[in-house]
BALODO-973266 format. One line per 10 residues: their letters; for each residue x, y, z of C-alpha. Coordinates in pm, 1 decimal. Layout:
A	X,Y,Z | ...
REM end
This chain:
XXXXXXXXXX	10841.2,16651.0,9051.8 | 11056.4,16950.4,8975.5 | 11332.2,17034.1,9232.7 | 11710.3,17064.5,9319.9 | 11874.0,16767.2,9204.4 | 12140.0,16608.9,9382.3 | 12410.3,16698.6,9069.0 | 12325.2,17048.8,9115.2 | 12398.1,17088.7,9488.3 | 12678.1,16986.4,9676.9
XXXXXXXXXX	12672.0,16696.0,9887.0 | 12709.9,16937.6,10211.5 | 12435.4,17136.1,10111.3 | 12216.2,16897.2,10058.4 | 12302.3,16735.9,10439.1 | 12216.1,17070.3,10583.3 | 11896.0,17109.9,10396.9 | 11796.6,16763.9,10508.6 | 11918.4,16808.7,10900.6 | 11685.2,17128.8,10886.9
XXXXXXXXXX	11428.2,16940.9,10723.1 | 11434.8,16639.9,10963.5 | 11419.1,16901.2,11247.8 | 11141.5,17095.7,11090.1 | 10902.5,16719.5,11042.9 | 11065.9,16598.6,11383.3 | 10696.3,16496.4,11496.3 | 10582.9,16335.0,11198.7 | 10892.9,16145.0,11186.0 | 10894.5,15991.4,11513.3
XXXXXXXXXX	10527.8,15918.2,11473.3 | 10616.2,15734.3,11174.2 | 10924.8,15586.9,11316.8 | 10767.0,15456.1,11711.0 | 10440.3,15347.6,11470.0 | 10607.1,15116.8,11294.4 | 10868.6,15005.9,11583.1 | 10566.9,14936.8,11781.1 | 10366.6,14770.4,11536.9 | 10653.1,14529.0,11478.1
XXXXXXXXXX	10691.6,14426.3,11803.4 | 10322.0,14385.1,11896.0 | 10326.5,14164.2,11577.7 | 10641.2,13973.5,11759.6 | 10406.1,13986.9,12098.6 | 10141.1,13849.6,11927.7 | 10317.4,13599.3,11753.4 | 10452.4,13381.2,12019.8 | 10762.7,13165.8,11893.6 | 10696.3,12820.6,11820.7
XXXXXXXXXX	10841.7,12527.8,11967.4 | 10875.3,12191.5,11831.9 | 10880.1,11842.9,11940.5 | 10974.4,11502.9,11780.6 | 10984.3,11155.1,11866.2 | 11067.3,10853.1,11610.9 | 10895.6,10514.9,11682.0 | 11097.4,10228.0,11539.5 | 10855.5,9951.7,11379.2 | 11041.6,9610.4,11274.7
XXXXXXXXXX	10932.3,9266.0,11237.1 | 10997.2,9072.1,11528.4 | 11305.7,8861.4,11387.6 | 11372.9,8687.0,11674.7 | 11041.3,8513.6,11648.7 | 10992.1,8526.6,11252.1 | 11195.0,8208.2,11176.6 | 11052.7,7998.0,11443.1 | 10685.2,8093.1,11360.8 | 10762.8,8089.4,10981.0
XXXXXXXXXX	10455.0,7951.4,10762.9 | 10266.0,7945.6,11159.6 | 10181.1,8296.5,11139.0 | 10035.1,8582.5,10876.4 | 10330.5,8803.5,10808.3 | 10301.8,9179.4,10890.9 | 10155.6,9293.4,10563.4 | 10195.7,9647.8,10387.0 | 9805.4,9656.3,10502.6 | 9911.5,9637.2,10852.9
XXXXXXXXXX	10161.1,9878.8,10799.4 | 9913.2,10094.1,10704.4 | 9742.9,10166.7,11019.8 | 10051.8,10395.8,11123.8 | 9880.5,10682.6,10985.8 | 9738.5,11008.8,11095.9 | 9411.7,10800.3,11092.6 | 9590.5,10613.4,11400.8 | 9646.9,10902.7,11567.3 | 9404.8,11141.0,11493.8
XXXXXXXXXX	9089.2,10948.3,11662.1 | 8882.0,11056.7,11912.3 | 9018.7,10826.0,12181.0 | 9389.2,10961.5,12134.0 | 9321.9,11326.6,12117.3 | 9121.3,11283.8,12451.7 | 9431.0,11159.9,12600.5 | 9644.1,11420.9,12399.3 | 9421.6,11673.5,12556.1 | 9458.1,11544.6,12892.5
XXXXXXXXXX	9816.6,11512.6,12803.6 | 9877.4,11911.3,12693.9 | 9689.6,12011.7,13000.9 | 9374.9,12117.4,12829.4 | 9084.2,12066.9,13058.9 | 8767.9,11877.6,12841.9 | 8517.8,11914.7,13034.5 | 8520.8,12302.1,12996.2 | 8510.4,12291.7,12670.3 | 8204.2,12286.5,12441.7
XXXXXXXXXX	8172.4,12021.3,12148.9 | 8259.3,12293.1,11877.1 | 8554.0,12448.0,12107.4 | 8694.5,12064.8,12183.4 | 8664.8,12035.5,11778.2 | 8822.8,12309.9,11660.0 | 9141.9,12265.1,11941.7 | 9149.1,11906.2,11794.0 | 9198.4,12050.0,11444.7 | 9467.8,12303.5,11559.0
XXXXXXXXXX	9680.1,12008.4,11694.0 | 9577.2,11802.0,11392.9 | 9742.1,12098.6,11207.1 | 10028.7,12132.4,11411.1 | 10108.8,11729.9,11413.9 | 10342.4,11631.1,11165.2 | 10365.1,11225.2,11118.1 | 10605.9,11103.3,10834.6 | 10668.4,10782.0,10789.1 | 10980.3,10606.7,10632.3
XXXXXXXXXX	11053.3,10280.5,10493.9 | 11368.9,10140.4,10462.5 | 11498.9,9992.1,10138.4 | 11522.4,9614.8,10186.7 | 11866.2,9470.7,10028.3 | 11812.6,9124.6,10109.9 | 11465.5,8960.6,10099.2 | 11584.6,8811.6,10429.7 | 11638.4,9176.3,10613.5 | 11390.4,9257.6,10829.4
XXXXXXXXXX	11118.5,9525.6,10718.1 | 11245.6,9850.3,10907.3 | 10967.7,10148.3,10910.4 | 11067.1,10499.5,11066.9 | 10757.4,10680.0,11204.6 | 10877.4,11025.6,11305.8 | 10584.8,11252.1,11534.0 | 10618.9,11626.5,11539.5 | 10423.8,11858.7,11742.2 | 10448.8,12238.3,11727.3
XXXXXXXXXX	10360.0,12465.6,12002.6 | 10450.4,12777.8,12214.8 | 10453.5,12657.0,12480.3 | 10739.7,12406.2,12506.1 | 10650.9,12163.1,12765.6 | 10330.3,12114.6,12597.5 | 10518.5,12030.5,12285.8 | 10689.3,11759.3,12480.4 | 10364.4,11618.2,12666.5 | 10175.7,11592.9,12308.7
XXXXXXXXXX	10451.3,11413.6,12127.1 | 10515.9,11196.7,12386.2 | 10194.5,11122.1,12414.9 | 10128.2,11027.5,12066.3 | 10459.5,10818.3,12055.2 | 10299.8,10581.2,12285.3 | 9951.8,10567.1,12108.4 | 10073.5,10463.8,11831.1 | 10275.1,10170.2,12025.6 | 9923.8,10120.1,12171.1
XXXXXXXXXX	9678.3,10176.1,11902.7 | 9854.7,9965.6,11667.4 | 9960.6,9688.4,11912.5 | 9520.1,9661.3,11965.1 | 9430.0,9678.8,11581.1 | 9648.0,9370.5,11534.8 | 9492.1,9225.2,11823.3 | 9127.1,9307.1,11699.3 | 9237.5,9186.5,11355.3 | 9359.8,8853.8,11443.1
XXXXXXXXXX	9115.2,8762.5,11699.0 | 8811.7,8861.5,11398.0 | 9040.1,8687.5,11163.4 | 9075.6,8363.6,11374.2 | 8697.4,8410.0,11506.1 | 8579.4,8412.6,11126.1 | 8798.4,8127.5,11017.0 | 8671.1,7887.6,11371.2 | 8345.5,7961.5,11168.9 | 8447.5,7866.5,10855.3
XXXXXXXXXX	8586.0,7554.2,11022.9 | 8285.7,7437.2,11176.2 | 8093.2,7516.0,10885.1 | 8256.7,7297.7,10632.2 | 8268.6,7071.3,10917.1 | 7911.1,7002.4,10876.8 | 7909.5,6989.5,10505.3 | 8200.2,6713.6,10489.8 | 8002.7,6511.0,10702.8 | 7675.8,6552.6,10504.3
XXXXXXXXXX	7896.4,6486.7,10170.7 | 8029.1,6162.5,10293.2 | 7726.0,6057.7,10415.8 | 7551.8,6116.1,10090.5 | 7828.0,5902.5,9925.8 | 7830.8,5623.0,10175.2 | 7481.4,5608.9,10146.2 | 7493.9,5590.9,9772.3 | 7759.9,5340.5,9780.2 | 7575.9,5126.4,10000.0
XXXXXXXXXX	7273.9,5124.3,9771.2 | 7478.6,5120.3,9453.3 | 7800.3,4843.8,9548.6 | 7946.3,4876.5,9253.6 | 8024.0,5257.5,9301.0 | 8373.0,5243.7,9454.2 | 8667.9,5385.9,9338.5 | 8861.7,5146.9,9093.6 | 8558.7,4941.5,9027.7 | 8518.8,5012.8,8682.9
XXXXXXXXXX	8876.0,4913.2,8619.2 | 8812.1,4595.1,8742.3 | 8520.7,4517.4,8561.1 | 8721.5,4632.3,8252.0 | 8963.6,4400.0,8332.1 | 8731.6,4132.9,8420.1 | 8545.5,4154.3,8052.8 | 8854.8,4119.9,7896.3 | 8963.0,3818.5,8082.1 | 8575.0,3641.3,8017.0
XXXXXXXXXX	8605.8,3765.1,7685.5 | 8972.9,3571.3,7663.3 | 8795.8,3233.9,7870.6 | 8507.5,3264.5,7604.4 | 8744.2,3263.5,7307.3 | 8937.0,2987.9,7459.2 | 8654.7,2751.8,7538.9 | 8544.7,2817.3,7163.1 | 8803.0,2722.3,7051.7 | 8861.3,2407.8,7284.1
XXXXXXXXXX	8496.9,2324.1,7158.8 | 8592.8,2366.4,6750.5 | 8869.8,2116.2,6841.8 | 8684.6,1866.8,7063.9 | 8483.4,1850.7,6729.2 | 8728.9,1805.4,6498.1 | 8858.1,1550.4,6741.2 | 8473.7,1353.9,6750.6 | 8456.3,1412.1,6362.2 | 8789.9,1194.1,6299.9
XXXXXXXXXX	8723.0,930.9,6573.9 | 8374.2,900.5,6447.9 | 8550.5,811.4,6073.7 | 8792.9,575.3,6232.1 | 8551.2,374.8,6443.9 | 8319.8,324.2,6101.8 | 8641.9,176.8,5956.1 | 8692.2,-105.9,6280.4 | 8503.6,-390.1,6352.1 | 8332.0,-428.3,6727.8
XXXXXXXXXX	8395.2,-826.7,6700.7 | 8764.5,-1010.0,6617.6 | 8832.4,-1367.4,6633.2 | 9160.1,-1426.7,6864.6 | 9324.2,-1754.5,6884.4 | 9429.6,-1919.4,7228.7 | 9778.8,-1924.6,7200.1 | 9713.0,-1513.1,7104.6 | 9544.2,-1500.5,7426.9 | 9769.2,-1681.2,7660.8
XXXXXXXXXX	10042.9,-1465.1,7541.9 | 9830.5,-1171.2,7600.5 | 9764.6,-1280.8,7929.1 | 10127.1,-1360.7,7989.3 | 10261.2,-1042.0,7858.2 | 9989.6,-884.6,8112.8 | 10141.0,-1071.2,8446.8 | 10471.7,-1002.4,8365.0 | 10388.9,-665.2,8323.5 | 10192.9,-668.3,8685.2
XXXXXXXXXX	10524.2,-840.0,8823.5 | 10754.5,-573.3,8694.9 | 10505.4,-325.8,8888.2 | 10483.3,-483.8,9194.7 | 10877.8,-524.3,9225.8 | 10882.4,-118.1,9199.2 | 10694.3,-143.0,9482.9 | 10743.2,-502.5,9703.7 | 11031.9,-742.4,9744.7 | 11065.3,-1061.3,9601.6
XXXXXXXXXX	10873.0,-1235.4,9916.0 | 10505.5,-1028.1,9890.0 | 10288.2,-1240.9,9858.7 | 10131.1,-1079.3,9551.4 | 10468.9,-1083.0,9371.8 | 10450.0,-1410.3,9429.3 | 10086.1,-1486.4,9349.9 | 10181.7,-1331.0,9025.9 | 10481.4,-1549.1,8986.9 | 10309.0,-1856.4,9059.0
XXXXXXXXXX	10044.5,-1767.2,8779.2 | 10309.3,-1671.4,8517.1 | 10474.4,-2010.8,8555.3 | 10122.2,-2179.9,8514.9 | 10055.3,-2023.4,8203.1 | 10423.1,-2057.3,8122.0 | 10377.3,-2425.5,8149.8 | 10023.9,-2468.0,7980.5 | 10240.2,-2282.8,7682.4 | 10471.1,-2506.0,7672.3
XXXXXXXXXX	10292.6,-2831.6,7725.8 | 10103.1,-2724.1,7434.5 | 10408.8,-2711.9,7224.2 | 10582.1,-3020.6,7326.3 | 10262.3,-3224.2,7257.5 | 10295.7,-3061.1,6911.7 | 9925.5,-2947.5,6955.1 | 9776.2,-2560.7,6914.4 | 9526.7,-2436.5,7134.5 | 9214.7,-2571.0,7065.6
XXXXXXXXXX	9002.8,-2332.9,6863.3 | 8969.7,-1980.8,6875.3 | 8690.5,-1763.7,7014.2 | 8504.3,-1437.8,6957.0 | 8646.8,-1131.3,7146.6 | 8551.0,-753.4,7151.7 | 8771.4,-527.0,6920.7 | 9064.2,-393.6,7151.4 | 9116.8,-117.3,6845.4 | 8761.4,-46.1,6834.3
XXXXXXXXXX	8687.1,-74.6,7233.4 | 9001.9,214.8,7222.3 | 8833.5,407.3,7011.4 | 8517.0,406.8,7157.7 | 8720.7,496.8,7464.8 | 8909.1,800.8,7289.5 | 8573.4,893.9,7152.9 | 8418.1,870.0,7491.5 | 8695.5,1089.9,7580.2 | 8677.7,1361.8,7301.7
XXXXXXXXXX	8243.4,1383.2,7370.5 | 8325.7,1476.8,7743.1 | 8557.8,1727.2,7690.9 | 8343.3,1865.4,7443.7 | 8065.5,1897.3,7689.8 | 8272.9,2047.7,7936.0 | 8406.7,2276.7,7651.4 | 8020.7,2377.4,7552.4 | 7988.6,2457.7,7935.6 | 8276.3,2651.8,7971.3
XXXXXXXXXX	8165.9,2861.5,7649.5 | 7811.1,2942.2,7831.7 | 7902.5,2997.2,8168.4 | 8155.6,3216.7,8013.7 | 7899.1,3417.7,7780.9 | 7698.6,3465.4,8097.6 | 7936.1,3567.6,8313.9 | 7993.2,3843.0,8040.2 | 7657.9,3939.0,7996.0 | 7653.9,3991.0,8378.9
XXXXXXXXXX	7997.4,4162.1,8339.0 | 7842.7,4413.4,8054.0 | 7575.2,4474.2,8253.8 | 7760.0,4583.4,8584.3 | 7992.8,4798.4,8348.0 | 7626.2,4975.6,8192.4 | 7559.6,4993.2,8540.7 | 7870.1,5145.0,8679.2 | 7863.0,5395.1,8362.6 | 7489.9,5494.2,8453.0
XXXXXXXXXX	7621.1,5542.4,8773.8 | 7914.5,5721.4,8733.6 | 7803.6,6076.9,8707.2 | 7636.0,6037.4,9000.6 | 7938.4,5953.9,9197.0 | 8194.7,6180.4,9041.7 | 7978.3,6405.7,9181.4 | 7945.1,6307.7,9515.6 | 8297.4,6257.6,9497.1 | 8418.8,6605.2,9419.2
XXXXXXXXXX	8211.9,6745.3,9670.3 | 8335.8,6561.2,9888.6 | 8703.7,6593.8,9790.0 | 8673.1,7008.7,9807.3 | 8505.0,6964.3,10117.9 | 8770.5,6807.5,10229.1 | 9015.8,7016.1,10096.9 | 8868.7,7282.6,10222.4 | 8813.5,7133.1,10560.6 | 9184.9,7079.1,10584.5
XXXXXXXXXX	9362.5,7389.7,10458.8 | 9065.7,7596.2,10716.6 | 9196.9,7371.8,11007.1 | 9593.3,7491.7,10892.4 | 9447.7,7837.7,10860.7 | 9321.2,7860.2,11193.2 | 9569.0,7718.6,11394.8 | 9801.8,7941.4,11204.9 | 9516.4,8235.1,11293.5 | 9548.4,8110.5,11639.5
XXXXXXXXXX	9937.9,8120.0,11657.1 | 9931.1,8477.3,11507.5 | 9663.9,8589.5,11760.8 | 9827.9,8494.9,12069.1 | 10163.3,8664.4,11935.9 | 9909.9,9025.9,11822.7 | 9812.4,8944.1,12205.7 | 10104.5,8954.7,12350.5 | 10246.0,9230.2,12106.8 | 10518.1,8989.9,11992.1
XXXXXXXXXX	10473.1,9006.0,11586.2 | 10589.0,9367.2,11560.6 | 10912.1,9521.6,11789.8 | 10861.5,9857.4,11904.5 | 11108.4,10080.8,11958.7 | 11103.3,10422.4,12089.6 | 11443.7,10538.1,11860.0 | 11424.4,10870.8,11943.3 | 11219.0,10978.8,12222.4 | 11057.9,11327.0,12255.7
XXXXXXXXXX	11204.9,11621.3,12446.8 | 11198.2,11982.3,12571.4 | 11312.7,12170.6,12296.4 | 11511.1,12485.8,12442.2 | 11538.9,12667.0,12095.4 | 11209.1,12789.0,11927.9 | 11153.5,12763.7,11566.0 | 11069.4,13002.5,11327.3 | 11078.2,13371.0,11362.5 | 11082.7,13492.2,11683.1
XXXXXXXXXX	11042.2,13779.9,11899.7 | 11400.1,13899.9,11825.0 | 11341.0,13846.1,11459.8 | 11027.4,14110.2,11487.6 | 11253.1,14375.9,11701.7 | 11540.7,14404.5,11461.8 | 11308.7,14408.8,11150.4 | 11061.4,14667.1,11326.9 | 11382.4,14901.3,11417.1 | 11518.7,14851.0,11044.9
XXXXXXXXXX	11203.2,14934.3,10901.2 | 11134.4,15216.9,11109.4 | 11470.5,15387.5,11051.0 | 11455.4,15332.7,10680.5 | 11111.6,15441.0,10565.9 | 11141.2,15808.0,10753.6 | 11480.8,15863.0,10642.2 | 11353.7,15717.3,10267.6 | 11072.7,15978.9,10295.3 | 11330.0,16259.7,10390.0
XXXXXXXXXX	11514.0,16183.9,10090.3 | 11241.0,16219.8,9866.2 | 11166.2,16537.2,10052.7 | 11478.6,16691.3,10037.7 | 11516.0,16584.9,9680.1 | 11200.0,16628.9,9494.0 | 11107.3,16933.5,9740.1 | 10965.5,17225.2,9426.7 | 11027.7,17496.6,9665.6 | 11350.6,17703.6,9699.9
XXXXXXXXXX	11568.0,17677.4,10025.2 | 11880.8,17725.1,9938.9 | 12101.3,18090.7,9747.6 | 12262.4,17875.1,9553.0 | 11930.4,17781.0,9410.9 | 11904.7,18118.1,9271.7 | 12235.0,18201.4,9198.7 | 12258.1,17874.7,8950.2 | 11936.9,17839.7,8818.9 | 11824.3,18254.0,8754.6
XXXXXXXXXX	12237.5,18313.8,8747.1 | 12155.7,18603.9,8943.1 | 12353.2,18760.8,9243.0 | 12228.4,18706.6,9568.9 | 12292.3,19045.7,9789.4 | 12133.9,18884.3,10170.8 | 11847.3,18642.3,10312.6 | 11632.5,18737.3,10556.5 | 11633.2,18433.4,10801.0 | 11326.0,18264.7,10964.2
XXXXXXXXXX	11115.2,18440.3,11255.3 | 10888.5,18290.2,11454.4 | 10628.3,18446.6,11728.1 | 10681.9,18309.7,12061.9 | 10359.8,18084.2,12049.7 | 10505.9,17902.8,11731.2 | 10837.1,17906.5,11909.8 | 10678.3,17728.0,12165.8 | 10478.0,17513.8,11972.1 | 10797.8,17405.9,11781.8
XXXXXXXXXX	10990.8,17337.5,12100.2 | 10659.8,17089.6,12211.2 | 10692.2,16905.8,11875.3 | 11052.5,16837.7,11905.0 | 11003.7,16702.6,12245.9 | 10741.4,16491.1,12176.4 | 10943.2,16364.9,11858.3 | 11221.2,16305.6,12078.2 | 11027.3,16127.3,12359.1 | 10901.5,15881.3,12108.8
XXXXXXXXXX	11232.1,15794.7,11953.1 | 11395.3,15748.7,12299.8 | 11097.4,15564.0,12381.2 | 11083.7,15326.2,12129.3 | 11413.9,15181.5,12229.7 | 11284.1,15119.7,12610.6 | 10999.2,14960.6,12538.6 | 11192.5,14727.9,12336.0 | 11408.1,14688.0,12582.1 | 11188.1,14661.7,12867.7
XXXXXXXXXX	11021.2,14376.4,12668.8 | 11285.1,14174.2,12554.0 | 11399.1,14198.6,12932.4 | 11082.8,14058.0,13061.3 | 11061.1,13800.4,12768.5 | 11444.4,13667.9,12900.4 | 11246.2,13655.9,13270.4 | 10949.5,13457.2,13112.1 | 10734.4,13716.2,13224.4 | 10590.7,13758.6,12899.5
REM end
């Protein structure tokens, strides 16, 4: 746009020009100026500042009672942590109370209106929670659950966060409860359950093992042990009967080789007999005295023959005759071979009763083998059963230890760390914010526009317009005359422009006063 520019007029000039200017658009000015003033602060009006609550819930294990209950009870898990979430706090049972809480009334309210309030405060909740860095695996687990609510009106701030502080104490304290008692609940089930099928397992096994004796545990190593010690008789008593025989074989040879009959003189005999008596005497003395009277029976009869012995001699005469007398060799060897037969036959009986106490043996071990599958698995049910029957009865007495603690709201500490209160000092911009920007940008933009007016204006205003741009004298101006209607209608347009900039600054002031007063 062609026009004077500001390095062709002089700075007082160009003041003038815009002071008659500014005079001249006094109306459109103010307009522009209380329009945007006003606008500013309605925005601040409707805008109301926000205020914001906070209270931080302080969830720890409950370390006074964690190494006393240790391996008793389930640990608080990350699961259980969990549940401190805006799905805690955000049901429909808390935001009735939150409601009742902030003062809203529910029973006015429709179903969509009750809705869409819930999702404001859902909006205006903040819930962050914090965990703290463990440094020790013995520190307790520390989480930081800070609630913030945001709302004009600041006692309603307080009410809602309050409110939702103690929810979560409450909400969380009952889904542990719930989740215990279900967990022990499920688990007395489970109990009772493999209750039944340990009984119906060992049942099934005694009644197997009462049909079947020789399905026991250990049985088959016995019977393994058994066959080897038969096996080890048998061998023996074979060999026992190999020797008896060699034993009969060379008897046998030895008695073919002696005669049954011998001829034995009487002197041979008498000193037989002799040699027998004294032997009896020297037996009885181990045994008697001197006076028995079988000592001296035998005395008396060893002196007979002593004397028939020696009356023989003297005479000069031999015993008359000799007579015909069994063997002794050969009656010894009969004997020996009497002997050798007998423990032959008991050696042939040991070898069979062996043999068939291992058949029976080999038979009891096919048996047991047969068996065996049969039992192993009886047995393992049984055993996992029973395994199972016994951790399930340490599982729910550690359920049960776990749910009285959730009952009593003993396995987590609560602690309200920072409780919620009035805040005093909004947040955000506020209605103070909105009057200094509305008066900044209302002063700016008209004098911005009277600057471009003054300084892209084509039209002349000025004799020193003409004097530098046509370098021609000028002789005179004529000034500007106006009728007495536009005179008039001049003078209304710079009193309404003035009315609305003194006006502007009142009603700020007039509402910032009643703002201070909490009327507004």
């Amino acid at each position: 746009m062609p026009g004077p520019a500001a390095d062709r007029l002089p700075a007082f000039a160009m003041l003038s020009l815009a002071r008659k200017e500014f005079r001249r658009y006094l109306l459109p000015f103010a307009t522009i100026f209380a329009g945007i003033a006003l606008f500013f602060l309605a925005w601040g009006l409707l805008n109301p500042p926000t205020y914001k609550s906070s209270a931080t819930v302080l969830v720890q294990d409950n370390t006074p009672i964690a190494p006393l209950m240790e391996g008793r009870t389930a640990a608080p898990s990350e699961a259980a942590r969990a549940t401190i979430s805006r799905d805690v706090l955000f049901g429909h049972r808390v935001m009735d109370e939150v409601l009742k809480a902030g003062g809203w009334d529910n029973e006015s309210l429709s179903p969509a209106e009750k809705e869409k309030l819930v999702d404001t405060i859902t909006g205006n909740t903040e819930v962050l929670v914090t965990e703290r860095t463990q440094v020790r695996s013995t520190d307790p687990k520390l989480s930081l659950v800070k609630i913030t609510y945001a709302d004009s009106d600041p006692k309603r701030a307080y009410a809602v966060a309050k409110r939702f502080s103690e929810a979560l104490i409450e909400q969380v304290l009952e889904s542990r409860a719930q989740a215990s008692q279900s967990a022990y609940q499920f688990i007395d089930a489970q109990v009772e359950k493999y209750q039944v099928a340990l009984g119906e397992a060992d049942k099934k096994l005694q009644d197997y093992r009462s049909v079947n004796p020789d399905a026991v545990p250990g049985v088959d190593t016995d019977v393994g042990a058994r066959i080897g010690e038969l096996r080890r008789a048998a061998d023996n008593a074979s060999m026992d009967l190999a020797d008896v025989g060699a034993q009969e074989h060379q008897l046998m040879g030895m008695l073919s080789r002696e005669s049954q009959i011998t001829t034995i003189s009487r002197s041979t005999q008498a000193n037989a007999q002799l040699g027998a008596l004294q032997a009896e005497e020297s037996r009885l003395l181990l045994s008697y005295t001197d006076q028995h009277p079988d000592v001296v029976r035998v005395r008396n009869q060893i002196r007979e023959l002593q004397g028939q012995v020696r009356g023989g001699r003297m005479r000069g005469s031999v015993l008359p005759g000799s007579s015909p007398t069994m063997n002794p060799v050969y009656e010894q060897l009969r004997t020996q071979l009497a002997e050798v037969r007998r423990q032959g036959a008991a050696a042939a009986s040991r070898v069979a009763t062996a043999q068939a106490l291992l058949r029976d043996e080999l038979e009891r071990s096919r048996r047991i083998i047969g068996s065996e599958g049969m039992v192993s698995a009886l047995t393992r049910a049984h055993d996992v059963n029973k395994e199972m029957y016994e951790d399930l009865l340490k599982r729910r007495e550690n359920a049960r230890v776990s749910m009285s603690l959730d009952a009593d709201g003993r396995s987590l500490g609560f602690q309200i760390q920072e409780p919620a209160s009035i805040p005093a000092i909004p947040t955000g911009l506020r209605l103070m914010h909105f009057a200094v920007a509305g008066i900044s940008v209302a002063i700016l933009i008209p004098l911005l526009l009277l600057s471009m007016l003054v300084k892209h204006d084509p039209r002349v205003r000025l004799p020193l317009q003409i004097e530098r741009d046509a370098g021609l004298p000028v002789l005179g101006t004529i000034p500007l005359h106006l009728t007495h209607d536009q005179f008039e209608q001049r003078n209304k347009r710079t009193r309404l422009g003035s009315a609305l900039f003194v006006a502007v600054p009142l009603i700020y002031g007039l509402v910032l006063m009643l703002k201070l007063v909490d009327v507004l």
